[in-house]
PLY file of the C-alpha trace (Angstrom):
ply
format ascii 1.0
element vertex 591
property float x
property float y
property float z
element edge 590
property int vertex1
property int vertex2
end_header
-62.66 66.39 -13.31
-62.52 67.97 -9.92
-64.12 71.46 -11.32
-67.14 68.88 -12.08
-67.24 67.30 -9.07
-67.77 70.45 -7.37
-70.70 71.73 -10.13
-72.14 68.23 -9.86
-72.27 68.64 -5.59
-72.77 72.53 -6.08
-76.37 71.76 -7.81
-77.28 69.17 -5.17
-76.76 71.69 -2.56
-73.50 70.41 -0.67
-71.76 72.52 1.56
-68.70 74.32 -0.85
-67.00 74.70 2.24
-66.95 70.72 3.17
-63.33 69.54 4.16
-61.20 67.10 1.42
-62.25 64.35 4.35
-66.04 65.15 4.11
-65.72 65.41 0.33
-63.82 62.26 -0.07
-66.63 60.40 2.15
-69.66 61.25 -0.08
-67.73 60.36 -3.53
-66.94 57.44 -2.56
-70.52 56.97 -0.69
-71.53 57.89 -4.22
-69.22 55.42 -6.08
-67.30 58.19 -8.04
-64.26 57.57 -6.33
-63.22 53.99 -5.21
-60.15 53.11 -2.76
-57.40 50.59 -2.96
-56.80 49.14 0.37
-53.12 48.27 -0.45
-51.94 51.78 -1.12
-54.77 53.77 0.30
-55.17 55.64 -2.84
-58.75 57.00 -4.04
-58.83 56.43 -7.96
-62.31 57.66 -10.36
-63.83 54.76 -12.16
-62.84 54.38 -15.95
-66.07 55.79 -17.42
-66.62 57.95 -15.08
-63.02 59.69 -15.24
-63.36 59.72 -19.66
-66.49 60.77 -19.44
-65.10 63.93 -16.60
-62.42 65.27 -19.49
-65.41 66.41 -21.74
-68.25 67.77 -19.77
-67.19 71.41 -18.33
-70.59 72.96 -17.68
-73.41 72.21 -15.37
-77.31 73.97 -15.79
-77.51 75.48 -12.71
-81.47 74.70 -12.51
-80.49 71.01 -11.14
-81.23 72.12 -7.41
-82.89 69.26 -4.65
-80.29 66.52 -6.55
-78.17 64.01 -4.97
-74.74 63.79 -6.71
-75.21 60.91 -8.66
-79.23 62.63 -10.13
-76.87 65.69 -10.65
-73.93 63.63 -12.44
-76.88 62.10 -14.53
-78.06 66.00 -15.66
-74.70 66.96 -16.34
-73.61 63.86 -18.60
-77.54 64.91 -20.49
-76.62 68.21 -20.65
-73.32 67.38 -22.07
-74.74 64.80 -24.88
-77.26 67.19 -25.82
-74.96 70.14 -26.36
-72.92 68.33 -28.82
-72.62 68.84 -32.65
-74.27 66.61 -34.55
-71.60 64.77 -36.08
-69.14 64.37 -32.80
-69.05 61.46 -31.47
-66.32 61.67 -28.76
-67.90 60.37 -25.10
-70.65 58.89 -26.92
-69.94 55.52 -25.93
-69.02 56.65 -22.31
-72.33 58.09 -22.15
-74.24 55.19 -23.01
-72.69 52.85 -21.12
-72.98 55.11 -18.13
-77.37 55.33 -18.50
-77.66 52.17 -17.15
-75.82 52.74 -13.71
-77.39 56.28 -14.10
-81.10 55.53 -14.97
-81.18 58.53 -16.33
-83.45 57.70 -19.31
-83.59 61.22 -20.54
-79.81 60.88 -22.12
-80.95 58.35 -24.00
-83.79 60.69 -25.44
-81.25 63.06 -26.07
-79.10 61.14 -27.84
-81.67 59.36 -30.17
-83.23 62.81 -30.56
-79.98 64.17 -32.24
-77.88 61.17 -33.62
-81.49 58.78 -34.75
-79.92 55.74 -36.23
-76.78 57.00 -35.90
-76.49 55.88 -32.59
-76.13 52.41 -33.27
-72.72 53.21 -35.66
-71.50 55.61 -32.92
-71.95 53.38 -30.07
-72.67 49.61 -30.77
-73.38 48.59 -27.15
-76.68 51.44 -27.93
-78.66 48.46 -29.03
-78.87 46.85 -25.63
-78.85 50.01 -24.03
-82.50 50.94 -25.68
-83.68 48.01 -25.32
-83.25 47.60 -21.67
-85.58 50.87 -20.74
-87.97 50.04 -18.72
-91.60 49.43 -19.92
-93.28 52.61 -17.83
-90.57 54.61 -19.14
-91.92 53.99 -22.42
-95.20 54.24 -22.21
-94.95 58.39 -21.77
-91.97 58.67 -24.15
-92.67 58.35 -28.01
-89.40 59.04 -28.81
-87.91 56.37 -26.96
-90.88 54.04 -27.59
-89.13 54.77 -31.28
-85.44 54.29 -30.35
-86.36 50.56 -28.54
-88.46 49.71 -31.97
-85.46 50.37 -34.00
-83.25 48.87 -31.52
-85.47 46.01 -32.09
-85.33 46.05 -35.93
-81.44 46.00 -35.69
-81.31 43.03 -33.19
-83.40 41.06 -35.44
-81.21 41.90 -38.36
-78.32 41.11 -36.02
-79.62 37.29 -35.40
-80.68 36.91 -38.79
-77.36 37.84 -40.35
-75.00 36.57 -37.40
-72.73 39.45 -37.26
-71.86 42.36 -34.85
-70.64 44.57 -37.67
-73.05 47.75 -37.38
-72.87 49.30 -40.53
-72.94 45.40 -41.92
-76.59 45.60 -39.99
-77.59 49.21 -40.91
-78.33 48.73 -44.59
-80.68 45.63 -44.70
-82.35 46.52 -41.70
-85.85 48.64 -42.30
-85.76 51.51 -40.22
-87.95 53.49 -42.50
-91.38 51.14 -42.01
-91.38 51.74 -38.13
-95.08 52.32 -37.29
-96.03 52.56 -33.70
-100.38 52.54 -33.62
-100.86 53.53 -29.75
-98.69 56.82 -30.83
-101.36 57.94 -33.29
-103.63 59.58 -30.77
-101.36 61.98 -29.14
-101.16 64.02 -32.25
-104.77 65.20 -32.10
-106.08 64.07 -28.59
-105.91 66.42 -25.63
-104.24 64.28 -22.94
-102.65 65.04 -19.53
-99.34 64.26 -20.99
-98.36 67.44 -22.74
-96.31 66.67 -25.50
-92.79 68.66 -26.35
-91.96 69.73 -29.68
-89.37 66.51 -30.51
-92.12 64.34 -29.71
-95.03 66.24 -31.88
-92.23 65.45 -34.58
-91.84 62.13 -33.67
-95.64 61.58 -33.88
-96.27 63.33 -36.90
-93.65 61.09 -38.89
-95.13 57.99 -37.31
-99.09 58.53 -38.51
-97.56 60.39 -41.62
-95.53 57.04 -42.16
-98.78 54.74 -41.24
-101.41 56.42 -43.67
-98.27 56.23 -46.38
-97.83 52.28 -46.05
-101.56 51.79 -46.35
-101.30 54.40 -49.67
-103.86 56.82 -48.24
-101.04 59.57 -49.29
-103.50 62.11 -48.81
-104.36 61.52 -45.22
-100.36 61.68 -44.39
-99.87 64.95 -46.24
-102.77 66.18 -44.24
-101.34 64.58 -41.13
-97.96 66.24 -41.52
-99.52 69.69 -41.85
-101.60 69.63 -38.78
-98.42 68.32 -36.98
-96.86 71.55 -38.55
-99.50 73.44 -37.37
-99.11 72.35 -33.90
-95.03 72.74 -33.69
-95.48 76.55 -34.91
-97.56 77.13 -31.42
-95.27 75.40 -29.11
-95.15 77.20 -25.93
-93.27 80.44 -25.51
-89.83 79.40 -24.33
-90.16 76.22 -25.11
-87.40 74.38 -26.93
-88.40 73.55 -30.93
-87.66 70.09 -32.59
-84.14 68.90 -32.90
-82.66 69.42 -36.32
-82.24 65.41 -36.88
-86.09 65.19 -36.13
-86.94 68.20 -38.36
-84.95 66.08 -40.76
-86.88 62.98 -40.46
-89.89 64.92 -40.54
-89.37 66.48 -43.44
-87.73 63.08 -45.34
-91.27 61.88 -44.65
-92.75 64.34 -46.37
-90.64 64.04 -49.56
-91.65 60.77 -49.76
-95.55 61.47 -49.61
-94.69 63.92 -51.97
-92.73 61.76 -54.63
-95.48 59.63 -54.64
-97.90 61.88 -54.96
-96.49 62.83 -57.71
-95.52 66.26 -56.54
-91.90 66.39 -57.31
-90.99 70.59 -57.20
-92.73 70.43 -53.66
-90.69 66.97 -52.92
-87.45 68.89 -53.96
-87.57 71.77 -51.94
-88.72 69.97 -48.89
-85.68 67.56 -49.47
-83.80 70.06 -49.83
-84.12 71.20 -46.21
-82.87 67.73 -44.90
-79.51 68.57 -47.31
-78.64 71.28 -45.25
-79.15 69.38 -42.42
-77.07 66.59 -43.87
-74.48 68.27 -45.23
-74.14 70.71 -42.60
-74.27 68.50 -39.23
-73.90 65.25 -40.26
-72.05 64.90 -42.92
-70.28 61.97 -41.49
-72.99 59.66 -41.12
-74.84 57.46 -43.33
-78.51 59.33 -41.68
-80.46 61.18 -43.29
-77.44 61.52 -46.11
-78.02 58.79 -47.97
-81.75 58.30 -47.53
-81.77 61.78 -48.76
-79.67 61.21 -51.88
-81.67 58.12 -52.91
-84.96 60.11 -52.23
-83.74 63.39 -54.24
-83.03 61.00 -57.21
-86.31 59.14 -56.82
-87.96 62.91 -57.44
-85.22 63.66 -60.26
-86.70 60.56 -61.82
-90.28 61.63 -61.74
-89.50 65.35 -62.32
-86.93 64.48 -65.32
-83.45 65.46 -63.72
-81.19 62.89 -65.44
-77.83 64.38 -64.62
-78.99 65.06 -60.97
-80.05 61.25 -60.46
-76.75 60.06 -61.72
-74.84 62.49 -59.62
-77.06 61.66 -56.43
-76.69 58.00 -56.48
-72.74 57.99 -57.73
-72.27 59.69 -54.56
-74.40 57.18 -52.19
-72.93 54.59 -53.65
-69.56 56.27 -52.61
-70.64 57.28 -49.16
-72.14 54.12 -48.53
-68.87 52.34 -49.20
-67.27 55.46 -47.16
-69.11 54.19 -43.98
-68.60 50.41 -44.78
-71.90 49.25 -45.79
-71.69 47.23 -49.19
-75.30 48.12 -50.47
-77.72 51.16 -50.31
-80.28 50.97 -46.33
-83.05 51.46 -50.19
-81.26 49.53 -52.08
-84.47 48.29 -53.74
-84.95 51.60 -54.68
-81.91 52.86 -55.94
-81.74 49.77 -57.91
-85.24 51.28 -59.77
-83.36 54.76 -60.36
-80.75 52.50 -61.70
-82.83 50.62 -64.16
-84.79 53.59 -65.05
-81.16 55.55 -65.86
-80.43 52.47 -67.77
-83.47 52.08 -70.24
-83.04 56.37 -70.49
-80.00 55.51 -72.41
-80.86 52.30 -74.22
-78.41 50.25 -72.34
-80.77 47.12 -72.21
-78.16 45.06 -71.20
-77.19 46.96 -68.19
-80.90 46.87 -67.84
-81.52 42.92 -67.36
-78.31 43.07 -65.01
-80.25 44.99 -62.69
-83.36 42.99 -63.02
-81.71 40.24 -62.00
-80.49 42.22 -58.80
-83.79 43.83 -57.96
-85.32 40.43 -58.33
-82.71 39.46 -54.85
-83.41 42.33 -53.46
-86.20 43.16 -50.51
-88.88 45.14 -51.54
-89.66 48.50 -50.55
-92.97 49.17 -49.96
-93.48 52.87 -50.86
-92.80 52.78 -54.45
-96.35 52.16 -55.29
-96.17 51.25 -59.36
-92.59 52.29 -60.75
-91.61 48.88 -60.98
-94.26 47.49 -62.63
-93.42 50.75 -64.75
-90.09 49.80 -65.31
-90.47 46.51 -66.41
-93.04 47.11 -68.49
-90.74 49.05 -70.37
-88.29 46.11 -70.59
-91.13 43.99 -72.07
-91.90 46.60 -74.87
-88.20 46.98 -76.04
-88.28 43.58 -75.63
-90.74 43.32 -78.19
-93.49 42.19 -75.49
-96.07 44.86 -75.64
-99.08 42.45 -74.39
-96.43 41.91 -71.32
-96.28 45.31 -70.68
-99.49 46.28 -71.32
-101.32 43.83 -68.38
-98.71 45.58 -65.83
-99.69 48.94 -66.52
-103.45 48.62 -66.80
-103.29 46.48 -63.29
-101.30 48.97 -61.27
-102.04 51.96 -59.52
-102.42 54.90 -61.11
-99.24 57.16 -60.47
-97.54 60.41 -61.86
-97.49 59.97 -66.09
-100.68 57.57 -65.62
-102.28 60.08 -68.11
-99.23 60.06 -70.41
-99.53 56.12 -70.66
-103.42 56.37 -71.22
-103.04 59.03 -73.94
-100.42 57.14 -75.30
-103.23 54.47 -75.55
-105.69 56.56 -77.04
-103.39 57.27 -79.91
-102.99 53.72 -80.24
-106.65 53.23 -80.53
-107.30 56.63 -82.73
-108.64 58.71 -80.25
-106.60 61.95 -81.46
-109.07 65.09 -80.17
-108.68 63.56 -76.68
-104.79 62.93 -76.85
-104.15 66.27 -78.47
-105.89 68.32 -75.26
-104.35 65.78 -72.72
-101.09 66.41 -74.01
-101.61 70.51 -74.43
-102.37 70.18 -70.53
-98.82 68.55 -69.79
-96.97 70.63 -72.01
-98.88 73.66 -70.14
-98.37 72.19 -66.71
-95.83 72.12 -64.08
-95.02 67.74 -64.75
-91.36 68.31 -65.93
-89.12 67.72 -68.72
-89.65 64.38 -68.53
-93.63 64.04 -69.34
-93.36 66.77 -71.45
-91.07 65.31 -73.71
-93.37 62.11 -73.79
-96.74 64.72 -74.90
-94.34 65.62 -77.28
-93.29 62.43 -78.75
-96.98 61.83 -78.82
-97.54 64.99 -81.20
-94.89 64.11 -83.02
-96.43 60.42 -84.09
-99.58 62.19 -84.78
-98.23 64.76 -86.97
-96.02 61.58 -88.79
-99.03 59.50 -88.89
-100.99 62.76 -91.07
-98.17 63.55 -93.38
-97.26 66.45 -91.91
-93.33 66.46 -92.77
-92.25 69.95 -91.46
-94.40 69.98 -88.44
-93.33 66.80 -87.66
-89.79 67.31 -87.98
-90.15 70.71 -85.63
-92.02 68.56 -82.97
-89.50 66.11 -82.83
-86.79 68.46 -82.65
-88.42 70.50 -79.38
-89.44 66.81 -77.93
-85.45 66.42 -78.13
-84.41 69.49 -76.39
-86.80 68.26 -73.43
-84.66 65.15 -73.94
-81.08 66.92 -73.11
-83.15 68.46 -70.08
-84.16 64.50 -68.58
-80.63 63.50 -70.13
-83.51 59.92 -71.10
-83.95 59.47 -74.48
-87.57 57.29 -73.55
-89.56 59.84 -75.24
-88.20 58.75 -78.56
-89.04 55.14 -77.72
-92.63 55.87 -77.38
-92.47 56.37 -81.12
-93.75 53.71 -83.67
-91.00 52.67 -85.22
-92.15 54.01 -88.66
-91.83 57.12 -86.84
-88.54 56.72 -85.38
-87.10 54.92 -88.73
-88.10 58.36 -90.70
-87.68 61.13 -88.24
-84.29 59.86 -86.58
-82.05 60.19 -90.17
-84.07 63.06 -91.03
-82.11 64.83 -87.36
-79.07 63.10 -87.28
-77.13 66.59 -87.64
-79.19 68.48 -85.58
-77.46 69.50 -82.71
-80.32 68.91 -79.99
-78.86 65.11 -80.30
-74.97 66.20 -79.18
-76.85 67.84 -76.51
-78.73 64.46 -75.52
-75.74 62.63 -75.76
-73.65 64.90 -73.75
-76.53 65.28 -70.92
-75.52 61.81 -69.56
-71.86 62.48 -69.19
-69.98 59.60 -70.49
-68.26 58.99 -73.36
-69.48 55.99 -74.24
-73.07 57.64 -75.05
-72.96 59.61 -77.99
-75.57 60.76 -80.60
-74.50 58.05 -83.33
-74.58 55.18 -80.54
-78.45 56.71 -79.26
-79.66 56.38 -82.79
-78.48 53.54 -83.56
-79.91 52.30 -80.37
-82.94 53.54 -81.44
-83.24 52.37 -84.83
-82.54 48.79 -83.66
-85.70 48.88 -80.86
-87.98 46.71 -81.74
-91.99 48.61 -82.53
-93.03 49.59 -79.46
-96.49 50.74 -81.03
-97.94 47.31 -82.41
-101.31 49.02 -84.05
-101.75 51.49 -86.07
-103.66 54.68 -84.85
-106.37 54.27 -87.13
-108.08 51.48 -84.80
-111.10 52.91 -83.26
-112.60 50.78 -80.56
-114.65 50.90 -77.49
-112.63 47.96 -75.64
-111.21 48.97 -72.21
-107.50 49.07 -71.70
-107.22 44.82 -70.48
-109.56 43.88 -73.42
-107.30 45.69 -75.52
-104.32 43.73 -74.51
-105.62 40.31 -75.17
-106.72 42.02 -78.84
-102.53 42.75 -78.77
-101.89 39.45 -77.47
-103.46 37.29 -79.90
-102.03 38.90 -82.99
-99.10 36.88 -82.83
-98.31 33.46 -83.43
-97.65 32.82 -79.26
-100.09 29.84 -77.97
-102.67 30.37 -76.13
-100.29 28.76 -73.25
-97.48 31.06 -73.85
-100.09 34.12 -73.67
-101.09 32.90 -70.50
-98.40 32.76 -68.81
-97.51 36.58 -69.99
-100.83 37.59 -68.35
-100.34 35.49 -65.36
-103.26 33.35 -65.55
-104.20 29.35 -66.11
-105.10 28.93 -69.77
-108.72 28.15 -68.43
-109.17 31.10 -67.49
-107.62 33.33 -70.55
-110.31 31.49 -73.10
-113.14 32.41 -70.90
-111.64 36.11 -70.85
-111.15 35.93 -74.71
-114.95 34.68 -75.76
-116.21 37.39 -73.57
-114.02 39.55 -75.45
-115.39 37.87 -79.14
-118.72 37.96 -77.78
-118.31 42.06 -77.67
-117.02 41.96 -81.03
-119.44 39.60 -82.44
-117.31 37.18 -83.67
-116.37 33.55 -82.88
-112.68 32.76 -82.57
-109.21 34.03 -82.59
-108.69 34.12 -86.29
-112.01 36.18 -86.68
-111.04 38.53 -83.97
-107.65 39.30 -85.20
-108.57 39.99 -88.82
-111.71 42.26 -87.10
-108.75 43.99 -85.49
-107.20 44.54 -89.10
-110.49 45.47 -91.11
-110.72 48.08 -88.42
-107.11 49.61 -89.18
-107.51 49.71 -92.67
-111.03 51.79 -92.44
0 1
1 2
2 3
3 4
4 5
5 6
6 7
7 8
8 9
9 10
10 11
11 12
12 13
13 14
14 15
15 16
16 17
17 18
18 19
19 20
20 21
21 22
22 23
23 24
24 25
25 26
26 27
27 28
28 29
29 30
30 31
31 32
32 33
33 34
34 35
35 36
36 37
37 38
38 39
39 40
40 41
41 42
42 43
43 44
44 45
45 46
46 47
47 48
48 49
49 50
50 51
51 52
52 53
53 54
54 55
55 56
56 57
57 58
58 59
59 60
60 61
61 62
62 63
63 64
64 65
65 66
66 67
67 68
68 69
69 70
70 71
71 72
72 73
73 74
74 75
75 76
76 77
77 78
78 79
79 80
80 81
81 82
82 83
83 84
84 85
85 86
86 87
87 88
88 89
89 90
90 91
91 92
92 93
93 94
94 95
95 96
96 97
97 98
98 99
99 100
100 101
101 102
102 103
103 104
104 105
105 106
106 107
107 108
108 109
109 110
110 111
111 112
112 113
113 114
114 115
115 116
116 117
117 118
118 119
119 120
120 121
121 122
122 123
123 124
124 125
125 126
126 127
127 128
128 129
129 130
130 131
131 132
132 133
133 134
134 135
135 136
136 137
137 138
138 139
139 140
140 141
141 142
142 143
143 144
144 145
145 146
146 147
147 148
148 149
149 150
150 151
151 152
152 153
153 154
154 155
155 156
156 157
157 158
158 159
159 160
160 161
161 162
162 163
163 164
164 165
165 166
166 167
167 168
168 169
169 170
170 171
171 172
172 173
173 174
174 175
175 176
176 177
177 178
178 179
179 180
180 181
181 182
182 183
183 184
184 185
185 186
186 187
187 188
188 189
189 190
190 191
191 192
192 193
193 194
194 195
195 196
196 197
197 198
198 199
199 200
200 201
201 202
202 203
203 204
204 205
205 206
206 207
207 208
208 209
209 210
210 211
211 212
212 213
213 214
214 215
215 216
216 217
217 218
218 219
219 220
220 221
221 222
222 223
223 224
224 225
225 226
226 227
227 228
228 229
229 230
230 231
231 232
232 233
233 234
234 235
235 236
236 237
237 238
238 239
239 240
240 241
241 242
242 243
243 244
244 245
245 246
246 247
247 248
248 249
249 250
250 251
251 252
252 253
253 254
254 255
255 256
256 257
257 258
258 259
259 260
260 261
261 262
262 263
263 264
264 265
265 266
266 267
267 268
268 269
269 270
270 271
271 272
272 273
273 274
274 275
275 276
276 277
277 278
278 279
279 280
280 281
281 282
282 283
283 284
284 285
285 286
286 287
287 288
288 289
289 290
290 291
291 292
292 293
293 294
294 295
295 296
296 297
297 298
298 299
299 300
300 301
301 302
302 303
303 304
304 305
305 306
306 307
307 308
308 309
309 310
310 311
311 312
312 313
313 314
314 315
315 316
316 317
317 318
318 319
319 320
320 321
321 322
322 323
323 324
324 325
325 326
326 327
327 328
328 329
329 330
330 331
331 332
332 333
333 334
334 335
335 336
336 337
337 338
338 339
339 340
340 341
341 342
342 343
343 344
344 345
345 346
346 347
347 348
348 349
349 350
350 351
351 352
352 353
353 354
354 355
355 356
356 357
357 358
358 359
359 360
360 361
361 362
362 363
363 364
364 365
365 366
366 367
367 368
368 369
369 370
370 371
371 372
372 373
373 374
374 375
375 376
376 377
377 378
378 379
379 380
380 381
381 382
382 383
383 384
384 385
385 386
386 387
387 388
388 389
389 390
390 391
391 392
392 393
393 394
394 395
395 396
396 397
397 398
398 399
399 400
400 401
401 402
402 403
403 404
404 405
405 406
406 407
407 408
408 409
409 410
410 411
411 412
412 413
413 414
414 415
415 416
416 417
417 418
418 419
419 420
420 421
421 422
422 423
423 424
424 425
425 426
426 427
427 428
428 429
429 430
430 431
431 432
432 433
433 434
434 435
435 436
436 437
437 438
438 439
439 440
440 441
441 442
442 443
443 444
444 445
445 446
446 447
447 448
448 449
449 450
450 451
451 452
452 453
453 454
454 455
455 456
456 457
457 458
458 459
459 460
460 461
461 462
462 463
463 464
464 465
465 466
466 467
467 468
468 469
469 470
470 471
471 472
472 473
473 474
474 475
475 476
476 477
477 478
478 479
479 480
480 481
481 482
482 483
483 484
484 485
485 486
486 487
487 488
488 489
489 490
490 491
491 492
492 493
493 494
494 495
495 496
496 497
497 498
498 499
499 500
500 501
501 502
502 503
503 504
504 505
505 506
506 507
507 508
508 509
509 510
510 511
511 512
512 513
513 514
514 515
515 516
516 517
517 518
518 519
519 520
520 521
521 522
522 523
523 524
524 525
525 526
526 527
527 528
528 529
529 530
530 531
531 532
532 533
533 534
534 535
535 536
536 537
537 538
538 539
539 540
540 541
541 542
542 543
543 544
544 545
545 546
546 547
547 548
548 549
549 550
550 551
551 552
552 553
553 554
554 555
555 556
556 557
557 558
558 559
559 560
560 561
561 562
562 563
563 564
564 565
565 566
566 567
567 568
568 569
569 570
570 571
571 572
572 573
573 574
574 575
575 576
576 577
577 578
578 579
579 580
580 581
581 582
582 583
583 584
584 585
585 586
586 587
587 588
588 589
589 590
């Protein structure tokens, strides 16, 4: 404590040789000693006396300081030296800013510990919030801090409690968007911006573009951001490694949904070693990275990895006493997906239920409609399921889907070359397993017995890869009901079985799974038609014996409004009702 003392008075140019009597009159001028009248003995206040045990070393560039400015440096110099994942002083620190007004720890502190800050030291929410307007308005970083601060207040109120990690999951840190920050990336202003706060920016416009899906403008934003941190000033200090983190959490995400999962995974990767490595002790960027790694495993087809990832956020998150995911929304979707890989459809409508409670997340663009499209069809609700995928977005396996739907509709040259390019392509196990299940029908659908038999066998090794058996699903069920006996004894099903680790799931439970699915490809692929993708799904939808009510409430619409939609669609097919349009529909299978 005293070796302090004597840096912090050192730096603001105080005589070294000053008596104990001079010495003792500007601490306690200062208010870092204080005096008890009764015994006349000079004590250090609480804070200031924990917070003297840790800090040992003062920059020596602190000259023209008063001892409290140079007590301020040395408690920022101290916070800013410290590992990652220490938290010792933390809350000593904090609590000290606000005699201090030394803004700049506060910088510090979010700049290395982010959301963290708020488990380390609880009283950081008030803290952040209580810096002063003109403070913020040259700061990003802190202009970030008080916005989360914010966020976790509100969550706070809302939920009544002071338990932090209670607060940390349901409150959305990762929609923070900041518009007056979106200039200072490209803009030449007098305020010359350090490297944490190019990183800070970058995220936040990357992050903005991303909400409003223009996923190309925020990959483009986060490489000119790059571009800018690799010419920072010579001598200049580079981005903290929790803000590299951040950074580069952001740009997985663009990347997932642009479908680019290899990129996604190696860029995720760098905010592992970062997790792992510094902060392996607190729930950020750990578990946002775990649920975002499986999100890519999902796309890419890395079954095992998904199931590994989120076994071990659900396990961490518990670790740091938070009862659900900060995404649980979307680990809830890796969930279901995992679940309809293996056929477990009742595992499946367990976690509908949950995602149906759950809040939203809003960069998932159309895997949900996705999923539960692929409830409807094993539910036997193709006309379901086909409305959700022709109204959403087009995403990563869009092309699968539509040449899926060509098949459907007999368009064979064009699914045969769409499929070539996935199986030629970079898409992963997982789409290449579903061009092969398409080849496969084909080759069923012609008679082809041995070719058939082949492409189903190398559509199953891609299978053990994903550890999913959906590929098989997208089979007709005449298909499945011939090929699936005809394998039973190959080995590429122990190997699908065994990919998803439990021994519950084994080859004979799969295909009997799969046997039991209800047909998941309603009309044969000799229908050739000119109908676009929604006309074709009212064609689906009235070959049944469902009402006309009952179909419109599938499609989402007032029955009104489906039998205008369907004479349009008789009208194109030059008939007059529903009866006449359905047996159309069979005339044209049987040519």
């Amino acid at each position: 404590m005293v070796d302090l003392v004597h840096a912090a008075f050192a730096a603001a140019e105080v005589a070294t040789s000053a008596t104990p009597e001079e010495l003792t009159s500007l601490l306690t001028a200062e208010g870092l000693l204080t005096a008890s009248a009764a015994d006349v003995v000079f004590t250090v206040p609480d804070l200031i006396r924990a917070l003297m045990r840790r800090v040992t070393a003062l920059d020596a560039n602190l000259a023209e300081k008063s001892p409290r400015e140079a007590l301020g440096a040395a408690v920022s110099d101290s916070i800013g030296r410290q590992r990652s994942d220490r938290r010792e002083g933390l809350t000593e620190v904090v609590e000290l800013v606000l005699e201090l007004r030394d803004w700049h720890v506060l910088e510090r502190g979010w700049a290395r510990r982010s959301v963290n800050v708020f488990i380390d030291v609880p009283s950081a929410i008030e803290t952040y919030l209580s810096v002063p307007e003109d403070v913020l308005a040259k700061n990003p970083i802190l202009t970030l801090a008080r916005s989360a601060a914010r966020r976790i207040d509100s969550t706070r109120t809302r939920l009544g409690t002071y338990i932090v990690p209670t607060l940390v999951s349901p409150t959305d840190f990762s929609s923070i968007v900041l518009p007056e920050m979106h200039v200072l990336l490209s803009a030449e202003t007098e305020h010359r911006l350090t490297a944490d706060e190019v990183t800070v920016v970058t995220m936040l416009e990357a992050r903005t573009h991303r909400l409003n899906r223009e996923n190309e403008a925020a990959l483009n934003v986060i490489e000119v951001g790059r571009e800018r941190l690799r010419h920072v000033g010579e001598g200049e200090p580079g981005p903290t490694l929790m803000l590299q983190a951040e950074l580069n959490l952001e740009h997985g995400r663009n990347l997932v949904v642009a479908g680019r999962f290899p990129e996604a995974m190696r860029v995720l990767q760098r905010v592992v070693q970062f997790a792992e490595i510094y902060a392996p002790n607190s729930p950020h960027p750990l578990l946002a990275w775990l649920v975002e790694t499986a999100l890519a495993g999902m796309g890419h087809g890395h079954g095992s990895d998904m199931d590994r990832n989120l076994e071990r956020a659900r396990e961490d998150a518990r670790r740091f006493g938070m009862a659900a995911l900060p995404d649980e929304y979307t680990a809830l979707c890796i969930e279901l997906m995992r679940s309809l890989d293996r056929l477990d459809l009742d595992a499946a409508g367990q976690i509908l239920i949950a995602l149906a409670q759950a809040k939203p997340t809003q960069f998932l663009g159309p895997i949900p409609h996705v999923l539960r499209s692929l409830c409807f069809v094993y539910e036997g609700r193709a006309s379901a399921a086909a409305k959700l995928l022709v109204e959403s977005p087009q995403s990563p396996g869009y092309s699968v889907v539509k040449a899926r739907q060509a098949f459907v509709f007999g368009q064979h040259d064009p699914l045969w070359t769409a499929t070539g390019q996935v199986l030629a392509g970079d898409e992963g196990p997982r789409l290449k397993s579903s061009a092969m299940a398409l080849r496969a029908d084909i080759l069923h659908h012609e008679g082809r017995s041995a070719e058939v038999l082949e492409a189903f066998v190398d559509m199953l090794a891609y299978c053990a890869i994903t550890a999913s058996v959906l590929a098989v699903t997208q089979l007709s069920k005449a298909a499945r009901d011939a090929l699936i006996p005809a394998s039973a004894d190959r080995s590429e099903w122990v190997a699908v079985a065994r990919s998803f680790n439990s021994a519950e799931i084994t080859s004979a439970v799969l295909q009997k799974r799969l046997l039991e699915l209800p047909e998941t490809s309603p009309v044969s692929p000799d229908f050739q038609t000119d109908l676009t993708p929604t006309e074709q799904s009212r064609l689906f939808a009235i070959d049944s014996s469902k009402s006309i009510a009952q179909i419109a409430r599938e499609f989402g619409v007032v029955p009104g409004t489906l039998k205008n939609r369907l004479s349009a669609l008789y009208r194109k097919l030059g008939v007059r009702s529903r009866a006449e349009a359905v047996a159309y529909a069979h005339r044209a299978q049987q040519r």
